[in-house]
Steps between C-alpha positions, in 0.01 A plus 500: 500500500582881442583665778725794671638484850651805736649461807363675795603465858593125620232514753200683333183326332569395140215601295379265209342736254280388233339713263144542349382399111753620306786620687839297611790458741545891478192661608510455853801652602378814561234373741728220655734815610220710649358231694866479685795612355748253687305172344661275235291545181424191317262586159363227316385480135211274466543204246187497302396740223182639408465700188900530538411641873688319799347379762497175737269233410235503209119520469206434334311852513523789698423362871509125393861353619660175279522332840719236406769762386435675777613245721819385258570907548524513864694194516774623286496846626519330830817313422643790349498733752692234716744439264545919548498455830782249509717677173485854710514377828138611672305334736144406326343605834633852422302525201139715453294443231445833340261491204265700279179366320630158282827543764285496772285180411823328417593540859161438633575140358827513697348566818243277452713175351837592679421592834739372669813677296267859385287641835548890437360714207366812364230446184357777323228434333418150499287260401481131519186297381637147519279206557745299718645625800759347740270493850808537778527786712700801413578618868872590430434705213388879495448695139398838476238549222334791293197485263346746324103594561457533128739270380451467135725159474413379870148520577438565948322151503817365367723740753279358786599137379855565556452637837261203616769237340768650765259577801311141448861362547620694797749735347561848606377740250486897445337679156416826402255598246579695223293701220639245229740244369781721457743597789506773662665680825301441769565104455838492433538711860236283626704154370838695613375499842408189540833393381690675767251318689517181384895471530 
């Protein structure tokens, strides 16, 4: 896979970022380094194309997930980010999930499939109707969430589903509502906050 890597402080979170429809390993960065500008920095391109746009596993239509790719996608972004891990020396329980919209379902399926190695995030944006769900509790991992009131991508049913997939399972959750599906201020602060927290 694609990616980019910089250094931050030994210590500090590492932050996996992974982009929306149509962005790559690049377009993070900026975001990564607000959030906390001692972290490592690890962007991510996603391996599928659509229409020649990256991103991380395919579909079927807007909102409808290929599930079976889904699940080959988390695997090997999974195993990738450990092979990271061990090539630049980082600790996997160091690393927060930081994705936006496509990013941030990617990671969803991280949480949700690899809970014992991925237990802290930050999704913007995301979505996640899947018919099969792993049933174990999630009381190690905490994600900070934002959703947009009129989402045009995400609808607030579909926001709600995400939040009752984490609090059904125990996890410790914050969100923010937003107007929309794009980012803005308030939940980056909001999601940089958390992270100080969360550390």
């Amino acid at each position: 896979m694609n990616f980019i890597f910089h250094q931050g402080k030994p210590a500090a979170p590492v932050l996996v970022l992974l982009h929306g429809t149509g962005g790559d390993e690049r377009s993070l960065l900026d975001l990564g380094h607000d959030l906390d500008p001692q972290a490592s920095l690890l962007g991510i391109r996603g391996n599928v194309l659509e229409n020649g746009m990256p991103r991380y596993f395919k579909r079927l239509a807007e909102g409808i997930y290929d599930e079976e790719d889904l699940m080959f996608r988390g695997q090997e972004l999974a195993a990738f980010i450990q092979e990271v891990a061990k090539e630049k020396g980082f600790s996997i329980e160091q690393v927060v999930l930081v994705g936006y919209s496509n990013g941030a379902n990617i990671a969803l399926n991280l949480l949700l499939e690899f809970s014992a190695l991925f237990q802290k995030a930050i999704l913007y944006h995301p979505m996640y109707p899947v018919s099969k769900l792993p049933n174990h509790l999630l009381a190690q991992t905490n994600v900070f969430m934002s959703f947009g009131l009129k989402d045009p991508i995400v609808s607030v049913e579909d926001s709600k589903y995400v939040q009752a997939i984490f609090e059904s399972r125990g996890a410790q959750i914050e969100y923010v509502w937003t107007p929309s599906h794009q980012l803005t201020y308030q939940e980056v602060e909001k999601s940089r906050k958390w992270l100080e927290k969360a550390d």
